[in-house]
C-alpha positions in Angstrom: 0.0 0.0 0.0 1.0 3.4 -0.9 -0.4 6.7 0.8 -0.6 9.9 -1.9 -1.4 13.7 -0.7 -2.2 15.8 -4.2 -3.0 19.4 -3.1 -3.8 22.5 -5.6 -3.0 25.5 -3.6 -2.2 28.8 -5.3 -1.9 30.7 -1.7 -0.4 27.7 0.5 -3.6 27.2 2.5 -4.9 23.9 0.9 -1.3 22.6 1.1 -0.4 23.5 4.8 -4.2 21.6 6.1 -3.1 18.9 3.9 0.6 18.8 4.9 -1.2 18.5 8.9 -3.3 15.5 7.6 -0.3 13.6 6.3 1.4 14.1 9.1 -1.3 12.3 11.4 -1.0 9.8 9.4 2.3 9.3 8.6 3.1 9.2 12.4 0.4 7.1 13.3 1.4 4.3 11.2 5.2 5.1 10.6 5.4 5.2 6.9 5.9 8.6 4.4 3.0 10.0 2.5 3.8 11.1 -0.9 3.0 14.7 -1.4 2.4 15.9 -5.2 1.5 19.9 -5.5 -0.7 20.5 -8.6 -0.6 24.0 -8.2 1.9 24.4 -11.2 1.7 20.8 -12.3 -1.2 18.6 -13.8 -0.9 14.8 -13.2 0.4 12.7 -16.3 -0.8 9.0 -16.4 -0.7 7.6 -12.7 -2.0 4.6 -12.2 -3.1 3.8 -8.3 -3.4 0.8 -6.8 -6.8 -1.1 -5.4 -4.8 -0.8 -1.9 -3.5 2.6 -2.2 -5.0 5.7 -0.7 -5.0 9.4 -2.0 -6.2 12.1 -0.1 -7.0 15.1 -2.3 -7.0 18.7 -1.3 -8.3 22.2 -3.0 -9.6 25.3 -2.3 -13.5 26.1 -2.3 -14.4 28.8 -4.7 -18.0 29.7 -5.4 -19.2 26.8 -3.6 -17.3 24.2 -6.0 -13.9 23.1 -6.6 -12.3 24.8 -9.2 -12.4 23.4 -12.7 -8.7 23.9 -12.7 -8.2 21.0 -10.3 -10.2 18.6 -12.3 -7.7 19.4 -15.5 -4.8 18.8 -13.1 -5.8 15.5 -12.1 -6.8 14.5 -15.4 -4.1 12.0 -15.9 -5.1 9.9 -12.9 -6.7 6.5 -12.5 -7.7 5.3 -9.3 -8.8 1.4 -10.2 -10.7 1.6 -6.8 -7.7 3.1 -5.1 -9.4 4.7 -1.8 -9.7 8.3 -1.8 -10.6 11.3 0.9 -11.3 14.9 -0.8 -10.8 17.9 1.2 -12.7 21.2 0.6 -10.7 24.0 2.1 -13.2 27.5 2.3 -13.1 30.8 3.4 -15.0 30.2 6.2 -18.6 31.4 4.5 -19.6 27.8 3.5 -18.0 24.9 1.5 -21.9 23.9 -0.2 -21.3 21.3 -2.7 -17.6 21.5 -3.3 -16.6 18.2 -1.1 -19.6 16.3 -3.4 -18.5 18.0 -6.3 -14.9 16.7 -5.7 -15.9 13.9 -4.7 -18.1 12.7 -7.8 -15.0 13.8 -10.2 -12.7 11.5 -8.2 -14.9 8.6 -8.6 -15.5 9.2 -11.9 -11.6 8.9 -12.5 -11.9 5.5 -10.6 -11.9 6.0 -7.0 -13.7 4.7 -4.4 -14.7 7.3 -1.9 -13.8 6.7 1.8 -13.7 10.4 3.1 -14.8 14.0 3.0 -13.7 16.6 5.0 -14.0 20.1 4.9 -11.5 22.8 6.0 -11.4 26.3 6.8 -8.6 28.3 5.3 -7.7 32.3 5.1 -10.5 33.7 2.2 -8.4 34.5 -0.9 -10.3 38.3 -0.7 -8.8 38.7 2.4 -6.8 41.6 3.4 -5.7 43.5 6.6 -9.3 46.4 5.8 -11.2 43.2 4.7 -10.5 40.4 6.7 -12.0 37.2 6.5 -10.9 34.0 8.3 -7.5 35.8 8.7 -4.5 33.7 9.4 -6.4 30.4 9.2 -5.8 27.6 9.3 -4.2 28.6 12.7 -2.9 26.6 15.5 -6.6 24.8 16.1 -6.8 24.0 12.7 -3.7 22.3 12.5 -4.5 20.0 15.7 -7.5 19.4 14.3 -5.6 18.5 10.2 -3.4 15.8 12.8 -6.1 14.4 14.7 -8.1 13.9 11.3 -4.8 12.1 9.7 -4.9 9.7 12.9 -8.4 9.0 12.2 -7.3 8.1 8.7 -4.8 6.1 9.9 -6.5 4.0 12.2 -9.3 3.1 10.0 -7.1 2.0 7.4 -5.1 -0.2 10.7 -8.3 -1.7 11.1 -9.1 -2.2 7.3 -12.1 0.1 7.9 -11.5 3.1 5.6 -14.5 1.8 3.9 -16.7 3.7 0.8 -18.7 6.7 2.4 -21.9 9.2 1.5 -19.9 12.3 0.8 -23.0 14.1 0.5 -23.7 13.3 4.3 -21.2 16.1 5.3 -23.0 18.9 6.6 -22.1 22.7 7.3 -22.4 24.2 10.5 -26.0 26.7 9.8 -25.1 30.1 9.1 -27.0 33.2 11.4 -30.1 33.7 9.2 -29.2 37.7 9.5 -25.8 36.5 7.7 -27.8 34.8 5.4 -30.3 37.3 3.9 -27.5 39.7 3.5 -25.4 37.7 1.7 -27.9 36.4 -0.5 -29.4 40.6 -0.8 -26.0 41.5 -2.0 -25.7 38.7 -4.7 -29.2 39.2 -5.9 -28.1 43.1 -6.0 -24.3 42.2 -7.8 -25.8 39.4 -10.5 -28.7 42.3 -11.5 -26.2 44.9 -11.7 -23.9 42.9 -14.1 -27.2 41.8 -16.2 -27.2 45.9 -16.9 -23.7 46.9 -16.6 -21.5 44.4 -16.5 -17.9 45.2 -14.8 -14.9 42.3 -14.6 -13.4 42.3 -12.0 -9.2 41.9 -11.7 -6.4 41.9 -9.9 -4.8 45.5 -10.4 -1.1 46.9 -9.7 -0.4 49.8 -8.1 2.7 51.3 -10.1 4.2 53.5 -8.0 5.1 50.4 -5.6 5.8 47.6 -7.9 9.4 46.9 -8.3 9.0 44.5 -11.1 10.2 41.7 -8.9 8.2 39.3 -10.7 6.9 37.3 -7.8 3.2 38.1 -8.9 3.6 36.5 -12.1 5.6 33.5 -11.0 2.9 32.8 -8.4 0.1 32.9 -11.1 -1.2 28.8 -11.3 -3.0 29.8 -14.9 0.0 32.3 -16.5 -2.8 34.9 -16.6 0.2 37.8 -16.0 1.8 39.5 -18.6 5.8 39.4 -17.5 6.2 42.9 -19.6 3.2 44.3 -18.8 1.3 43.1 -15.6 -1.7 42.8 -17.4 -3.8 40.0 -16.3 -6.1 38.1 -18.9 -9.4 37.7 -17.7 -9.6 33.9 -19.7 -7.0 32.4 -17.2 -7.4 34.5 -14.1 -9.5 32.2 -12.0 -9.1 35.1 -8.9 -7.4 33.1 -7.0 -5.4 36.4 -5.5 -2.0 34.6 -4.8 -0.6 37.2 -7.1 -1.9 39.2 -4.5 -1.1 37.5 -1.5 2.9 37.1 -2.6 3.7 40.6 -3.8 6.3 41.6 -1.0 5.7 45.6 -1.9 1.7 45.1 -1.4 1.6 46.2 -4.9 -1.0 44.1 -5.8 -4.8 44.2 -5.2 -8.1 42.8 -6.0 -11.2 45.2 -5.5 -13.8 42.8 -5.6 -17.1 43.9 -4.0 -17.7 40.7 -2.3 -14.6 41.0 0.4 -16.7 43.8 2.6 -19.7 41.7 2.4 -18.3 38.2 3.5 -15.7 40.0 5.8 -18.9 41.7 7.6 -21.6 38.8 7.9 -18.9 35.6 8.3 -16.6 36.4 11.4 -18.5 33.6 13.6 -15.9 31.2 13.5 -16.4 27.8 11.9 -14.7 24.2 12.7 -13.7 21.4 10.2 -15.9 19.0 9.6 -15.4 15.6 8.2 -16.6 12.4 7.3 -15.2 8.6 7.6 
């Protein structure tokens, strides 16, 4: 048996939960996990095992996984290798991203034996906007560990068996949370029906340096090296271009970071599912 960790993670956040879940595990049962990053890199023509186990992990965005992931992994057959997804969201809610994830990695062959879902710093974030800031923290990480040794004793006791992913369930959101949330989206879709604005990540000139760390941190190559420009076709708003530019040069001025930094600041745990 073989244990695989495949993470997408343009900011770090999917990668450091998953890096806490292989841990668990490894220690538990005294053997590595191999850990793949498909952040920059799409999986070509793996092959698993029927005793192997993958645990996969991405970031939540709009309530799905990102089609991006999907094309990453698309060289990868499980021939009923298990598999546990992992959803990692900005702390709003993670709807039908572990399902979503879940159904794709069955389709490529995998039998589903876990679902979890895992809060992690919202890519809008920033220090006027914050939203889940600095998560996953110290809690988090426990919490990544004591899910690995989960994972880890059910596959001691040959019981990491085929699950319902569609049996993990949110924690409710404040109804007052809610109805704003859903008021401001209702507002934002009828506004871009009329006037319809993309939204980018911008640079601020007069502070870039032309380092070259936002474009090297793109996952898509949506940044123009000369330029800066972005091209709205790749840029899946991920921010990390954001998130790495040492200068703070960099800066997405999406209308939905006020909204989901002001009505999600009640904390929310992992959940998961074995």
């Amino acid at each position: 048996m073989s244990i695989y960790s495949f993470s997408f993670s343009p900011t770090g956040t999917s990668a450091k939960i998953l890096r806490g879940i292989s841990a668990g595990i490894s220690e538990k049962l005294n053997t590595d996990v191999i850990f793949s990053d498909l952040t920059f890199n799409s999986v070509k023509d793996i092959a698993l095992n029927s005793d192997d186990v993958i645990i996969a992990a991405a970031p939540v965005y709009g309530g799905k996984i990102a089609p991006i992931v999907k094309q990453r992994l698309d060289g990868i057959t499980g021939n009923n290798a298990r598999c546990i997804v992992v959803a990692v969201f900005g702390n709003r809610a993670f709807e039908n991203a572990a399902v979503d994830f879940a159904t794709y990695m069955h389709e490529c062959g995998f039998v589903i034996c876990g679902a979890a879902a895992f809060v992690g710093e919202h890519s809008y974030s920033t220090a006027d906007t914050p939203i889940a800031a600095g998560r996953p923290d110290r809690q988090d990480m426990a919490d990544a560990r004591a899910f690995g040794e989960e994972i880890a004793s059910r596959i001691m006791g040959d019981e990491l068996c085929e699950i319902n992913p569609s049996s993990l369930t949110d924690e409710p959101m404040p109804a007052e949370s809610l109805a704003n949330f859903r008021n401001f989206v209702i507002g934002y879709q009828q506004q871009q029906a009329t006037n319809p604005i993309t939204y980018l990540p911008e640079v601020d000139s007069s502070l870039c340096d032309e380092c070259g760390s936002c474009y090297n941190a793109c996952p898509t190559g949506a940044i123009t090296p000369e330029t800066h420009d972005v091209d709205s076709a790749k840029c899946i708003k991920c921010c990390a271009c954001v998130k790495i530019c040492p200068q703070g040069a960099r800066l997405f001025p999406t209308p939905f970071a006020p909204v989901l930094s002001e009505n999600f600041k009640l904390r929310k745990s992992p959940k998961w599912l074995l």
